[in-house]
Backbone as XML, in Angstrom:
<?xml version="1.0"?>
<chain id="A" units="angstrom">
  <residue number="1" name="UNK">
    <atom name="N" x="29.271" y="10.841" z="44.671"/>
    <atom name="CA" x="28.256" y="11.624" z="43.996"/>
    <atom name="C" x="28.329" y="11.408" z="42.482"/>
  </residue>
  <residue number="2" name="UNK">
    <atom name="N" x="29.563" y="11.307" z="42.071"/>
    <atom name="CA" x="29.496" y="10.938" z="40.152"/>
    <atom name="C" x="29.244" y="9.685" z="40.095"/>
  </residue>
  <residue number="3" name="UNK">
    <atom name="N" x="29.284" y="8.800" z="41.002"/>
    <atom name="CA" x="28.526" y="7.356" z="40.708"/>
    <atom name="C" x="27.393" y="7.566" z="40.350"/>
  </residue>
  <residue number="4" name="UNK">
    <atom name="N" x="26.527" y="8.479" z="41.284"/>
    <atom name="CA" x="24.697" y="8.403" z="41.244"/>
    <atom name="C" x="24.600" y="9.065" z="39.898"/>
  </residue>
  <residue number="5" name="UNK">
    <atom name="N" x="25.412" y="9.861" z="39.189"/>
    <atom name="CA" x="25.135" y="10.733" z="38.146"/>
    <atom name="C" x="25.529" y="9.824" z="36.917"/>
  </residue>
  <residue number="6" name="UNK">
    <atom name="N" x="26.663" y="8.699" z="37.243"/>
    <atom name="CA" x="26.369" y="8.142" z="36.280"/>
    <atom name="C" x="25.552" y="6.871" z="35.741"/>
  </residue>
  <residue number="7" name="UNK">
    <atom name="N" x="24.845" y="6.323" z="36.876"/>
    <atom name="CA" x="23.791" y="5.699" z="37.182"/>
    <atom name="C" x="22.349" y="6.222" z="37.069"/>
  </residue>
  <residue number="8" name="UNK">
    <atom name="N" x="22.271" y="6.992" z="37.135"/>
    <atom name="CA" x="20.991" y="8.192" z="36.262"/>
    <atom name="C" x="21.437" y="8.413" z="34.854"/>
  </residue>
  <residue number="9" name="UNK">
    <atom name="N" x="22.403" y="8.621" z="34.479"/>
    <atom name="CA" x="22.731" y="8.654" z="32.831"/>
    <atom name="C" x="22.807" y="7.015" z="32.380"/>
  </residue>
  <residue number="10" name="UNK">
    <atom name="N" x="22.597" y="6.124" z="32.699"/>
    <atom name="CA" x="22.613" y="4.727" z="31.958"/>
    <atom name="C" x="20.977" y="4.648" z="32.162"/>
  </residue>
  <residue number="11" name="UNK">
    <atom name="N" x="20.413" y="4.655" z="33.254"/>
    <atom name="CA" x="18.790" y="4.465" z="33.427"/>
    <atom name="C" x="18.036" y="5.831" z="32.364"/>
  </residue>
  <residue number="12" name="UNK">
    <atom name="N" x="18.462" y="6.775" z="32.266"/>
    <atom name="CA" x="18.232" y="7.482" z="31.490"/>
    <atom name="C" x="18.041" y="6.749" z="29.694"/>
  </residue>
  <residue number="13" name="UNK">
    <atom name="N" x="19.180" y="6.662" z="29.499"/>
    <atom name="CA" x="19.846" y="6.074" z="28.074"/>
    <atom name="C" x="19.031" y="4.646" z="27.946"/>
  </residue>
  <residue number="14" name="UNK">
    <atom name="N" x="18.915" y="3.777" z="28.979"/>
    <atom name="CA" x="18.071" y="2.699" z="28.812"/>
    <atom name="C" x="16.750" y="2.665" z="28.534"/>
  </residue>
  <residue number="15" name="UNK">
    <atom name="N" x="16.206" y="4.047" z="29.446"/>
    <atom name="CA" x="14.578" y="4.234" z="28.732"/>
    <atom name="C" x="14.302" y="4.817" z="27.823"/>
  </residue>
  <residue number="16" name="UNK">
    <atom name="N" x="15.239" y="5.770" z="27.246"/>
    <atom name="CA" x="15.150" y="6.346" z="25.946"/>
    <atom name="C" x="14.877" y="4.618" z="24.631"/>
  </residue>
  <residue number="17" name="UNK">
    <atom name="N" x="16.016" y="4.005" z="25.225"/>
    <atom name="CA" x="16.087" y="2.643" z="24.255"/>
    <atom name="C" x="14.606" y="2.134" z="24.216"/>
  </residue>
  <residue number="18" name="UNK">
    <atom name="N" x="14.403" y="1.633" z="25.307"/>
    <atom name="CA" x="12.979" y="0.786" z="25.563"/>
    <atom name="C" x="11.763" y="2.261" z="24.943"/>
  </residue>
  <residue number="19" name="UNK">
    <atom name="N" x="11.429" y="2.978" z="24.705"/>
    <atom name="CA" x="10.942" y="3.892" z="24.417"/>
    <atom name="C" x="10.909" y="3.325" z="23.019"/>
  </residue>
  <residue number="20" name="UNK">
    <atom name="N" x="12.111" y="3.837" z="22.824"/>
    <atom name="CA" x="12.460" y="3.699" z="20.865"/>
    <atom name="C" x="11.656" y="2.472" z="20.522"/>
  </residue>
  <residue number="21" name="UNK">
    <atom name="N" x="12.022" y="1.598" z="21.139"/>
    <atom name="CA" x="11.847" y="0.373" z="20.902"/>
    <atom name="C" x="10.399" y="-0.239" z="20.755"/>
  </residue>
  <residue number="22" name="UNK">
    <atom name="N" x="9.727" y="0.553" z="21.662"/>
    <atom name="CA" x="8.499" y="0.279" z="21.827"/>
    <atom name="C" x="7.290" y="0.993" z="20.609"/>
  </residue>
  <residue number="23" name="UNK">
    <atom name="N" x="8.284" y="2.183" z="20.381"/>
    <atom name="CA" x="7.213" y="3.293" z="19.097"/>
    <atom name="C" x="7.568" y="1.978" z="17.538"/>
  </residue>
  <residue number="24" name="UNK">
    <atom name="N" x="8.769" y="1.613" z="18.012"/>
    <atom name="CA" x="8.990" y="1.117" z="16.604"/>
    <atom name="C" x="7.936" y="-0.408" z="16.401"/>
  </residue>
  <residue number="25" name="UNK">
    <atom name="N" x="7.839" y="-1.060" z="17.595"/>
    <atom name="CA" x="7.128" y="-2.158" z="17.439"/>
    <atom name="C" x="5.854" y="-1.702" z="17.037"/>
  </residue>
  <residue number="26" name="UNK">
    <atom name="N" x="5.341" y="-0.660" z="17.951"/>
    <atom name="CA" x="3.671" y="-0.217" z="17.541"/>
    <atom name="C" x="3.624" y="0.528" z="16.218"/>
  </residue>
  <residue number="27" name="UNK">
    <atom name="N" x="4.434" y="0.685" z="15.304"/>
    <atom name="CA" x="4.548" y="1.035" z="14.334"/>
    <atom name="C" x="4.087" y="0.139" z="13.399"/>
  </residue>
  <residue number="28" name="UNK">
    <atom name="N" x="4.882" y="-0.834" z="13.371"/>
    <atom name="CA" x="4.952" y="-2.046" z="12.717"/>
    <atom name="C" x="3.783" y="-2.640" z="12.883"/>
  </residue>
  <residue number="29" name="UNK">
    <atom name="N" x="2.866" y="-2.715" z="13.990"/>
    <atom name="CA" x="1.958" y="-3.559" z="14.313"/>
    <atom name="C" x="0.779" y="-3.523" z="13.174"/>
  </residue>
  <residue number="30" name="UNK">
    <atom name="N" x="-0.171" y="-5.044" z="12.621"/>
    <atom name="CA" x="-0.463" y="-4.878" z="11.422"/>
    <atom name="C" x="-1.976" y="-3.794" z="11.434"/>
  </residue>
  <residue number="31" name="UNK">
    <atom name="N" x="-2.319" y="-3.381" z="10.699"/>
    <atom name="CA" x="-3.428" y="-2.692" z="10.637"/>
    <atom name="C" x="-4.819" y="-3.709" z="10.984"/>
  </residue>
  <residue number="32" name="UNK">
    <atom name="N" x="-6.079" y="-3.058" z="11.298"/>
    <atom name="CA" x="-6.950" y="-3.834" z="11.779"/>
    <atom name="C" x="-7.719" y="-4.401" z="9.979"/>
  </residue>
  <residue number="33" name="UNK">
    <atom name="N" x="-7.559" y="-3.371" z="8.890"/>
    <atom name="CA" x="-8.430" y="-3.410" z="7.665"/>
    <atom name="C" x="-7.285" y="-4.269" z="6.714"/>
  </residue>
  <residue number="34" name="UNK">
    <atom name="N" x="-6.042" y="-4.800" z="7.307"/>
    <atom name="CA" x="-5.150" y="-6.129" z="6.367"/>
    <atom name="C" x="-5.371" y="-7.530" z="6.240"/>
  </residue>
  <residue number="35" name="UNK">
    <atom name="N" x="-5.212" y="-7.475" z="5.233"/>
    <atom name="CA" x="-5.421" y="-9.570" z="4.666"/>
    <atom name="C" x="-4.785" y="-9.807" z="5.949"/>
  </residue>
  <residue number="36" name="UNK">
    <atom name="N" x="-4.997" y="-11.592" z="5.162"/>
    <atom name="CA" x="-4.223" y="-12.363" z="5.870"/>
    <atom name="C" x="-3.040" y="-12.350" z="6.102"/>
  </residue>
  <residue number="37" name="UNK">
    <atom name="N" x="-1.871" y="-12.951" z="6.742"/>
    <atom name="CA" x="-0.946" y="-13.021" z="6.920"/>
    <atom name="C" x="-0.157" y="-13.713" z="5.409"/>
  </residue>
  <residue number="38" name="UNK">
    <atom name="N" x="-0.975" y="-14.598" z="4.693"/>
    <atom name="CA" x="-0.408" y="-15.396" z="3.590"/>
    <atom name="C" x="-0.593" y="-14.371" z="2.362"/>
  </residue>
  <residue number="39" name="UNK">
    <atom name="N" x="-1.581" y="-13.686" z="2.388"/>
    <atom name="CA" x="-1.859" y="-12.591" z="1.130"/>
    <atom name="C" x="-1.118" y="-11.626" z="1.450"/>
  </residue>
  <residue number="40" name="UNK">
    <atom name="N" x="-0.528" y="-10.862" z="2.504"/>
    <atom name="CA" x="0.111" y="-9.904" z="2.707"/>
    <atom name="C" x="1.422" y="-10.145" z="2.121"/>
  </residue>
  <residue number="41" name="UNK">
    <atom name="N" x="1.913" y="-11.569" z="2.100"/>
    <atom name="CA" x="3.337" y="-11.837" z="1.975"/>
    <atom name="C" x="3.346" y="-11.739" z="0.150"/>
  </residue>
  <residue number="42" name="UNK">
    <atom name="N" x="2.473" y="-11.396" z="-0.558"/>
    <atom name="CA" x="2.325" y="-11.772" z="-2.003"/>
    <atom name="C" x="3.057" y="-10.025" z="-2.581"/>
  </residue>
  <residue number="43" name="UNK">
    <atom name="N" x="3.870" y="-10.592" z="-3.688"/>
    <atom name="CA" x="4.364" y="-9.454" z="-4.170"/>
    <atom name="C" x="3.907" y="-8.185" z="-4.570"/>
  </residue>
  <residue number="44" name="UNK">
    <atom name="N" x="4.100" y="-6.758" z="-4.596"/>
    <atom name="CA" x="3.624" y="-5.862" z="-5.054"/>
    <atom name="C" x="3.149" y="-5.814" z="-6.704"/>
  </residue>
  <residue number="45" name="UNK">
    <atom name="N" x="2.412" y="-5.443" z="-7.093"/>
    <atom name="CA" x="1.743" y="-5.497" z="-8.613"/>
    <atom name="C" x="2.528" y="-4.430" z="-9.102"/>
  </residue>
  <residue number="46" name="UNK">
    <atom name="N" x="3.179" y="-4.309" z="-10.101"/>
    <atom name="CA" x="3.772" y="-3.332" z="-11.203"/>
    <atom name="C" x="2.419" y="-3.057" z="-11.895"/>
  </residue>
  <residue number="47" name="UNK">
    <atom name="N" x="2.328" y="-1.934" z="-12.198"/>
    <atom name="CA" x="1.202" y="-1.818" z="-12.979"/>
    <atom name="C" x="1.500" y="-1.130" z="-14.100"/>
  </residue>
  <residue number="48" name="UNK">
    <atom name="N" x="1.125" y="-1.505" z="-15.069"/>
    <atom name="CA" x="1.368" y="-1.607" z="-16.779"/>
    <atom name="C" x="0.700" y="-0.372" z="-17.350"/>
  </residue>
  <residue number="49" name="UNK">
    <atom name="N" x="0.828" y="1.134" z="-16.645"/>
    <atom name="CA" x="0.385" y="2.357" z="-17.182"/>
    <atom name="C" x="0.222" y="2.362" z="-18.506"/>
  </residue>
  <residue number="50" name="UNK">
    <atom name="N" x="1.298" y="2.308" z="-18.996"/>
    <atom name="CA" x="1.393" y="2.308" z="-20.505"/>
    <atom name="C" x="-0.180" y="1.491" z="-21.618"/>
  </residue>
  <residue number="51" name="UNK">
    <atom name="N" x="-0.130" y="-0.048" z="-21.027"/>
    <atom name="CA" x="-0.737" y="-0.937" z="-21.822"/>
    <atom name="C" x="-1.999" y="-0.347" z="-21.387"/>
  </residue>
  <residue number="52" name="UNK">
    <atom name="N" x="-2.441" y="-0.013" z="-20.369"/>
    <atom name="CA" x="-3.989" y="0.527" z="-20.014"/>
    <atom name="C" x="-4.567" y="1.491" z="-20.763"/>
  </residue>
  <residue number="53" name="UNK">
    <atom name="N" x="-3.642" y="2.698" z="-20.595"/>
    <atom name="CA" x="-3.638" y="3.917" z="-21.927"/>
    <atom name="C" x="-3.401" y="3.828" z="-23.356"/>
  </residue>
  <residue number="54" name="UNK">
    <atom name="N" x="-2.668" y="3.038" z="-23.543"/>
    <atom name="CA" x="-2.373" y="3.189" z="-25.282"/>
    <atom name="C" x="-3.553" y="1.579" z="-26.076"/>
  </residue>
  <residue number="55" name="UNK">
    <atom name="N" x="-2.608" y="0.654" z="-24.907"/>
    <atom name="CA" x="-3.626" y="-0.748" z="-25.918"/>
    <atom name="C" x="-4.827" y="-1.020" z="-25.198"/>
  </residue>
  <residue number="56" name="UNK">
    <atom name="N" x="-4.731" y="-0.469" z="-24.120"/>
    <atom name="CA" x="-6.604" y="-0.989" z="-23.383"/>
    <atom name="C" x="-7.765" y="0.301" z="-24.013"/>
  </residue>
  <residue number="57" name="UNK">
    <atom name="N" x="-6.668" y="1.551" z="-24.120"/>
    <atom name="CA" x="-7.593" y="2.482" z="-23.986"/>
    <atom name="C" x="-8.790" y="3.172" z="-23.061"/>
  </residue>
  <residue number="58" name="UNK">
    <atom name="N" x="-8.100" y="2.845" z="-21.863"/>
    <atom name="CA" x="-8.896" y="3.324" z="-20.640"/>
    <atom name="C" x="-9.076" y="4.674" z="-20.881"/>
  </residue>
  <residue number="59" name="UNK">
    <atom name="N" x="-9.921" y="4.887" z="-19.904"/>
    <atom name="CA" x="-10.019" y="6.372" z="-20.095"/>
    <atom name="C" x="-9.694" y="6.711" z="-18.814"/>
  </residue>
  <residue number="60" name="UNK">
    <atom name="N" x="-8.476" y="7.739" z="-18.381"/>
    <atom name="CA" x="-7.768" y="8.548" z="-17.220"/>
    <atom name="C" x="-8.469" y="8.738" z="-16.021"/>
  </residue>
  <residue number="61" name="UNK">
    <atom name="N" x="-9.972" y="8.887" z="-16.247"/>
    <atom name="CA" x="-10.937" y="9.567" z="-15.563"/>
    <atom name="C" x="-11.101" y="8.504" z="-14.655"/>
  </residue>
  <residue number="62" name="UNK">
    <atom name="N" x="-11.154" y="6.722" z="-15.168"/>
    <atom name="CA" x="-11.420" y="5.601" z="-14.575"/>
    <atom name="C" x="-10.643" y="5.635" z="-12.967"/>
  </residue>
  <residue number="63" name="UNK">
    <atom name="N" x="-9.534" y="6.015" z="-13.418"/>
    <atom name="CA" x="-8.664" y="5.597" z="-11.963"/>
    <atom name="C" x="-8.447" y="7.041" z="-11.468"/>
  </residue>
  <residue number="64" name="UNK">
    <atom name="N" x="-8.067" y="8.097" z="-12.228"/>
    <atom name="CA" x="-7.673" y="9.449" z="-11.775"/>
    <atom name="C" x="-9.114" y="10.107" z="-11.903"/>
  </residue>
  <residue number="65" name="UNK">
    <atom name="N" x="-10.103" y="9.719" z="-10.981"/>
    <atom name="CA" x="-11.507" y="10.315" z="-10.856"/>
    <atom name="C" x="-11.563" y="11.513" z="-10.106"/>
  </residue>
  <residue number="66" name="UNK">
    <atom name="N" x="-10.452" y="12.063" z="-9.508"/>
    <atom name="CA" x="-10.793" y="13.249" z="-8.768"/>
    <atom name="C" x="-10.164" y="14.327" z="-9.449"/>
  </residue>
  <residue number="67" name="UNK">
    <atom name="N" x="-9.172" y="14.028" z="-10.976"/>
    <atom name="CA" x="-8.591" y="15.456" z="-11.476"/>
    <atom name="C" x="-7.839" y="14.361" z="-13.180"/>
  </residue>
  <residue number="68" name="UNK">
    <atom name="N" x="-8.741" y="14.159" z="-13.937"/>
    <atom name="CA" x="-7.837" y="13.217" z="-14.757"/>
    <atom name="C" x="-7.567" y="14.191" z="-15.753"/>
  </residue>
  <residue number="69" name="UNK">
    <atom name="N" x="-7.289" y="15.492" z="-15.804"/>
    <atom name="CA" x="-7.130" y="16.569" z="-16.387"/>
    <atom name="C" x="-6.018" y="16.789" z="-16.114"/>
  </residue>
  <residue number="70" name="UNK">
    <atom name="N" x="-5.153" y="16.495" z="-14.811"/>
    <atom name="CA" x="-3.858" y="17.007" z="-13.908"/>
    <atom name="C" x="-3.897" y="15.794" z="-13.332"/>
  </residue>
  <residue number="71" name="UNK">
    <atom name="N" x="-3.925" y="14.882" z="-13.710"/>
    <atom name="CA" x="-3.584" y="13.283" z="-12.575"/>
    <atom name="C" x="-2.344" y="13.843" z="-11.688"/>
  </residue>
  <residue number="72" name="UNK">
    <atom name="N" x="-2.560" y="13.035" z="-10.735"/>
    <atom name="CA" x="-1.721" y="12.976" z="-10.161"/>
    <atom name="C" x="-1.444" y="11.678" z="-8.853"/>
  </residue>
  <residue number="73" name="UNK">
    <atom name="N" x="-0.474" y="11.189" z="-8.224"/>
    <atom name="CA" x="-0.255" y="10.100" z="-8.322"/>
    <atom name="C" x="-1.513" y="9.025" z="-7.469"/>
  </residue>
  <residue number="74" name="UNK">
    <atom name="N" x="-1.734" y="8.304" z="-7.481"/>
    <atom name="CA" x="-3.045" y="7.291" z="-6.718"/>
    <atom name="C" x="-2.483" y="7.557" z="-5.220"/>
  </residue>
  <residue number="75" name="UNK">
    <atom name="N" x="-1.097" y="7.491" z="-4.686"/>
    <atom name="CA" x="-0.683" y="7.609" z="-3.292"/>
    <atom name="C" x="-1.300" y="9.018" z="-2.439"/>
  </residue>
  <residue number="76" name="UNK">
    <atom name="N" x="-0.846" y="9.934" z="-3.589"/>
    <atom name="CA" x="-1.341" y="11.606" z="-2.965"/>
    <atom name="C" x="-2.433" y="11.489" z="-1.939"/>
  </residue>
  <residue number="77" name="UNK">
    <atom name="N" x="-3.308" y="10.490" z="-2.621"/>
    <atom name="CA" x="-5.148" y="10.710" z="-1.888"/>
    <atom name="C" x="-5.052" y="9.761" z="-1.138"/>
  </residue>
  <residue number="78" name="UNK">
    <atom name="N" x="-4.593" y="8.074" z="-1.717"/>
    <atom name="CA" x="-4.620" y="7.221" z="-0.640"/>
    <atom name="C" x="-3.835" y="6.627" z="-0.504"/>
  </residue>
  <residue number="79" name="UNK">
    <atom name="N" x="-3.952" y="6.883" z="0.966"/>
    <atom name="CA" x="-2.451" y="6.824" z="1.724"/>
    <atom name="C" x="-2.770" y="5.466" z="2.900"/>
  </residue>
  <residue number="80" name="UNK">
    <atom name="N" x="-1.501" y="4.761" z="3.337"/>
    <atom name="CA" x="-1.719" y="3.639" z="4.352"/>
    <atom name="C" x="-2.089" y="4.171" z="5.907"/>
  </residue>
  <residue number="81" name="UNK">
    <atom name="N" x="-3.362" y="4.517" z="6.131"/>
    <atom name="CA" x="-3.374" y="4.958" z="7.609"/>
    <atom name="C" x="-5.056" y="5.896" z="7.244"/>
  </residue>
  <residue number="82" name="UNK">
    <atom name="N" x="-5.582" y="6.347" z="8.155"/>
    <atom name="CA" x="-6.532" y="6.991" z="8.284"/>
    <atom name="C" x="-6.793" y="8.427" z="8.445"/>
  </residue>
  <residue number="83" name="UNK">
    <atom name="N" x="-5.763" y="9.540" z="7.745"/>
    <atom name="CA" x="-5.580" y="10.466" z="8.001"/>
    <atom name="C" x="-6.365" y="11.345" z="6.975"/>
  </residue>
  <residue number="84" name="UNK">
    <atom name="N" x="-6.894" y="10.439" z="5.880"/>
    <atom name="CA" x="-7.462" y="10.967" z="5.023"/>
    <atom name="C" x="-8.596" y="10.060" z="4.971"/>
  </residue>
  <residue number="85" name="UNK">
    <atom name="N" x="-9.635" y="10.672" z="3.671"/>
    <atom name="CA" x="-10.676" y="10.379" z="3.388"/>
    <atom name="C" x="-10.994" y="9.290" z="2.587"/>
  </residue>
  <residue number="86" name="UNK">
    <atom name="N" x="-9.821" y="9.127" z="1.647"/>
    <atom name="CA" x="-10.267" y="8.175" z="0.672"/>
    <atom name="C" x="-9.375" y="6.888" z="0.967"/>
  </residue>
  <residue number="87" name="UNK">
    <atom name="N" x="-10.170" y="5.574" z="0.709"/>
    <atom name="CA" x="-9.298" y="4.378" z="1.499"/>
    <atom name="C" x="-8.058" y="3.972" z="0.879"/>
  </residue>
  <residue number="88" name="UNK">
    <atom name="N" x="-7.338" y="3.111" z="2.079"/>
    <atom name="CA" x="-5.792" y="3.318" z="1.506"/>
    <atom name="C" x="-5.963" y="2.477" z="0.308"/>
  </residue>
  <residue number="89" name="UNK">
    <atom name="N" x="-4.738" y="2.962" z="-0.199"/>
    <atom name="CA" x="-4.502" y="2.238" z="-2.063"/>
    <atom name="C" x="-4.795" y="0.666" z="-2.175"/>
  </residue>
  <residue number="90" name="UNK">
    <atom name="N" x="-4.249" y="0.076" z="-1.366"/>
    <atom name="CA" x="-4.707" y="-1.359" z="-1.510"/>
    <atom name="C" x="-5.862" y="-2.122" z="-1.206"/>
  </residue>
  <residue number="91" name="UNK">
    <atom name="N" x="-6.870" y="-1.229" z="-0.842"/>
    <atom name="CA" x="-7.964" y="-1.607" z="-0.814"/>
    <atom name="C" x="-8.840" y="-0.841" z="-2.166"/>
  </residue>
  <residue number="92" name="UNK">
    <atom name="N" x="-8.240" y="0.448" z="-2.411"/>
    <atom name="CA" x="-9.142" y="1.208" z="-2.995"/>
    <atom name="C" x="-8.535" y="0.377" z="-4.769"/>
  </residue>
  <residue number="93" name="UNK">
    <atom name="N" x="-7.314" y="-0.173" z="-4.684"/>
    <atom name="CA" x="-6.409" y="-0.808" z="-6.061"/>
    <atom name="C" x="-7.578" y="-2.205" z="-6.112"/>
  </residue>
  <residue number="94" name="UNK">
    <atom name="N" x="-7.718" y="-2.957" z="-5.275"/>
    <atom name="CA" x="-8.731" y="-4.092" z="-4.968"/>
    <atom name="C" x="-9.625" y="-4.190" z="-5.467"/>
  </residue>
  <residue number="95" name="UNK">
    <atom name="N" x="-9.995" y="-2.961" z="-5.225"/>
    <atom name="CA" x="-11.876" y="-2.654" z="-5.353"/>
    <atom name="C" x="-11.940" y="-2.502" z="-6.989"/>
  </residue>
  <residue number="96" name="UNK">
    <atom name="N" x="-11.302" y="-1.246" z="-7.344"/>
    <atom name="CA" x="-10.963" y="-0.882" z="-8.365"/>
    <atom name="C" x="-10.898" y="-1.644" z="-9.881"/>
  </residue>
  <residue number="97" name="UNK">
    <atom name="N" x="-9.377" y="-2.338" z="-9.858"/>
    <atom name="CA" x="-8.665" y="-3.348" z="-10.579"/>
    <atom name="C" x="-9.726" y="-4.240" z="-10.658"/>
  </residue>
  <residue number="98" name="UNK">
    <atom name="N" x="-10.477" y="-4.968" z="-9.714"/>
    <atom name="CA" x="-10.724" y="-6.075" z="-9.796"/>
    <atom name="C" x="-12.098" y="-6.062" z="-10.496"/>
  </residue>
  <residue number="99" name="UNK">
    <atom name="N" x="-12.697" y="-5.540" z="-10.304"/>
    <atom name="CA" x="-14.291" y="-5.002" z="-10.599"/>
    <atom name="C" x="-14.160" y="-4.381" z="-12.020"/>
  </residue>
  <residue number="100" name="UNK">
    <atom name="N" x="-13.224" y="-4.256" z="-12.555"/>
    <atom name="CA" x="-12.745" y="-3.567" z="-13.878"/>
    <atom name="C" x="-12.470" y="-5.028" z="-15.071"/>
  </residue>
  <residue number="101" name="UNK">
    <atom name="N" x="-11.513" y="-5.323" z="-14.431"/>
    <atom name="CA" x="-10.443" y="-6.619" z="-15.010"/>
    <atom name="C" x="-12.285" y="-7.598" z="-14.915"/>
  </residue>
  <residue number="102" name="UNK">
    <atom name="N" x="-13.001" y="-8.167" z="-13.860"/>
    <atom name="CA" x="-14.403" y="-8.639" z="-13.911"/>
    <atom name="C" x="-14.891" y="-8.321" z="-15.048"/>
  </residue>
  <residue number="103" name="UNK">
    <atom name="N" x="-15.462" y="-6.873" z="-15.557"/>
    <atom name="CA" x="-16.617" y="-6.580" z="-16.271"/>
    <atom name="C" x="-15.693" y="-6.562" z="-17.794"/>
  </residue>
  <residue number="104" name="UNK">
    <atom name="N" x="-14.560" y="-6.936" z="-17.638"/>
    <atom name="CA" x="-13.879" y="-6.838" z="-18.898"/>
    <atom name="C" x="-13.912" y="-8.398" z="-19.366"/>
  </residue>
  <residue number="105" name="UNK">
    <atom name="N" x="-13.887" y="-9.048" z="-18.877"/>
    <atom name="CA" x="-13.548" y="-10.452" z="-18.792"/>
    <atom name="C" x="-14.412" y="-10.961" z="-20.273"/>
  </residue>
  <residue number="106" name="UNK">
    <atom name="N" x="-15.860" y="-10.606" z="-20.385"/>
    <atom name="CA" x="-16.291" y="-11.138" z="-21.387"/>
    <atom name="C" x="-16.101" y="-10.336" z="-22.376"/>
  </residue>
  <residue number="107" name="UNK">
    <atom name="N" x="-15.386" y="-9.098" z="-22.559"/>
    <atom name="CA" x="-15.132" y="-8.311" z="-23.904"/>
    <atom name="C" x="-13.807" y="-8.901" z="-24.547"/>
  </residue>
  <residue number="108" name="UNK">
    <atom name="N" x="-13.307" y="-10.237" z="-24.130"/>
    <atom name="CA" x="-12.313" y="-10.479" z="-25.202"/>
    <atom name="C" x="-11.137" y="-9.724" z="-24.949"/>
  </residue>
  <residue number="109" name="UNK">
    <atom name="N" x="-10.790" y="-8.859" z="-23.521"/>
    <atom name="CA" x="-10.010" y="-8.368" z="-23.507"/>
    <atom name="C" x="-8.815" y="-9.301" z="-22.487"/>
  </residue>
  <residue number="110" name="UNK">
    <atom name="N" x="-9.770" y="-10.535" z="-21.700"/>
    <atom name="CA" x="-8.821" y="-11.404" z="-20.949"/>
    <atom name="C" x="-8.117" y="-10.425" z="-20.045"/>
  </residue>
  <residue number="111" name="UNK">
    <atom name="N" x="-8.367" y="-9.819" z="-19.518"/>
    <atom name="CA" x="-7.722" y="-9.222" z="-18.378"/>
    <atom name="C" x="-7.141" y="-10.121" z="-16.749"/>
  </residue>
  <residue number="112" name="UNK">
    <atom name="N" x="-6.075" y="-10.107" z="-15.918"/>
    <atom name="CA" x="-5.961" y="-11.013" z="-14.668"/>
    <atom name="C" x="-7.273" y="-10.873" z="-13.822"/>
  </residue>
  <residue number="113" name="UNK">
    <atom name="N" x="-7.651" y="-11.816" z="-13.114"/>
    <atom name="CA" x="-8.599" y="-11.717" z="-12.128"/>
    <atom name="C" x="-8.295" y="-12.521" z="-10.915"/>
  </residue>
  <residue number="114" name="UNK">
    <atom name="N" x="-7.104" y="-13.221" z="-11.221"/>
    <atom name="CA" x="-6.803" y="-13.791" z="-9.960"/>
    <atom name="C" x="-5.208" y="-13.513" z="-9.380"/>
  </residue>
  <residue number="115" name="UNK">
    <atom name="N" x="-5.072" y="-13.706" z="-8.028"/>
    <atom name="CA" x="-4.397" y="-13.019" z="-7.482"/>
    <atom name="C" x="-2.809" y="-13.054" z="-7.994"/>
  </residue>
  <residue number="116" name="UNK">
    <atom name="N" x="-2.259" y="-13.961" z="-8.160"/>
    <atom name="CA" x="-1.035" y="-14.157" z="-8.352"/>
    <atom name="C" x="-0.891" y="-13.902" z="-10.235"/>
  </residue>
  <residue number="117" name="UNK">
    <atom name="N" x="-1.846" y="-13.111" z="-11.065"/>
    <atom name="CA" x="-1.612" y="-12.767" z="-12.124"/>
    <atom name="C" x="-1.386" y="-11.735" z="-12.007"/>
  </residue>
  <residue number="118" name="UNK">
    <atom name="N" x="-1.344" y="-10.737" z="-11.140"/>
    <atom name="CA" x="-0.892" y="-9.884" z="-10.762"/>
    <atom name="C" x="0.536" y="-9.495" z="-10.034"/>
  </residue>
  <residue number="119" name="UNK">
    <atom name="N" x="-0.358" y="-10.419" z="-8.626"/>
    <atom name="CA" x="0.999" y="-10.352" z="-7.666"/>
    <atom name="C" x="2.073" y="-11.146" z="-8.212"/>
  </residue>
  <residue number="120" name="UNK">
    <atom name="N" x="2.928" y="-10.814" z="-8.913"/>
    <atom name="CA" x="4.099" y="-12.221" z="-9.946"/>
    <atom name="C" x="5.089" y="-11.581" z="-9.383"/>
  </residue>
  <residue number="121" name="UNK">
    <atom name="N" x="6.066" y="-12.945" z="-8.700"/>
    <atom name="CA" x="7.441" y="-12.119" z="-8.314"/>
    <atom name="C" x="8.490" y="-11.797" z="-9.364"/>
  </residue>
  <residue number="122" name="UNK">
    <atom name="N" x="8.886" y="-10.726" z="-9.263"/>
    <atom name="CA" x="9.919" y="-10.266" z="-10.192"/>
    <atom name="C" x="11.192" y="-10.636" z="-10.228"/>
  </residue>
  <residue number="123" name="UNK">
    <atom name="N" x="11.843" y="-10.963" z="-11.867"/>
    <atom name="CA" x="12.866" y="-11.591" z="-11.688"/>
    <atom name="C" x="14.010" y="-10.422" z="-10.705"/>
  </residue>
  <residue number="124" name="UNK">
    <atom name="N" x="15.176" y="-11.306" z="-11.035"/>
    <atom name="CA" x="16.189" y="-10.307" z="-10.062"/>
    <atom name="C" x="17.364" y="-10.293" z="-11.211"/>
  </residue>
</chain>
């Protein structure tokens, strides 16, 4: 009888594993609204708060459009997943950045517009 009990505690313990195992893969799995596989692999953008506010002279309101009175951080609202309203950051940073850094292009301000002036890997 403690054989069968401990043969129900390993089949037990094994599907807990395969379980785990399985939330973690579908976790991981890529979103349907992600680049390519080659653009995904491109480094995260540091973004230069400072130079936007003091030497670009943006105005707060540009990127912090829903409270630039009390900013608060771009993640708060958009987030990676669909749980909210406003699209996740890297699409809404895309849209944003790029269409900005564009209409700046002929004011002499030379802003990046292409991808890897941004995405730059960081030293170590």
């Amino acid at each position: 009888m403690k054989r069968g009990n401990e043969r129900a505690g390993y089949f037990l313990l094994l599907l807990a594993f395969m379980l785990a195992a399985a939330l973690i893969l579908a976790r991981s799995a890529p979103d349907e609204a992600r680049l390519d596989k080659v653009k995904d692999k491109l480094p995260p953008v540091l973004f230069p708060h400072k130079k936007h506010v003091e030497e670009i002279k943006a105005e707060c309101a540009a990127c912090h459009h829903d409270n630039p009175k009390e900013p608060v951080s771009c993640f708060s609202c958009h987030k990676k997943g669909k749980e909210c309203e406003a699209p996740p950051a890297k699409d809404a940073f895309h849209n944003l950045c790029i269409s900005c850094h564009k209409e700046n292009k002929d004011k002499n301000k030379n802003p990046p517009t292409k991808c890897l002036d941004c995405h730059k890997k960081q030293k170590p």
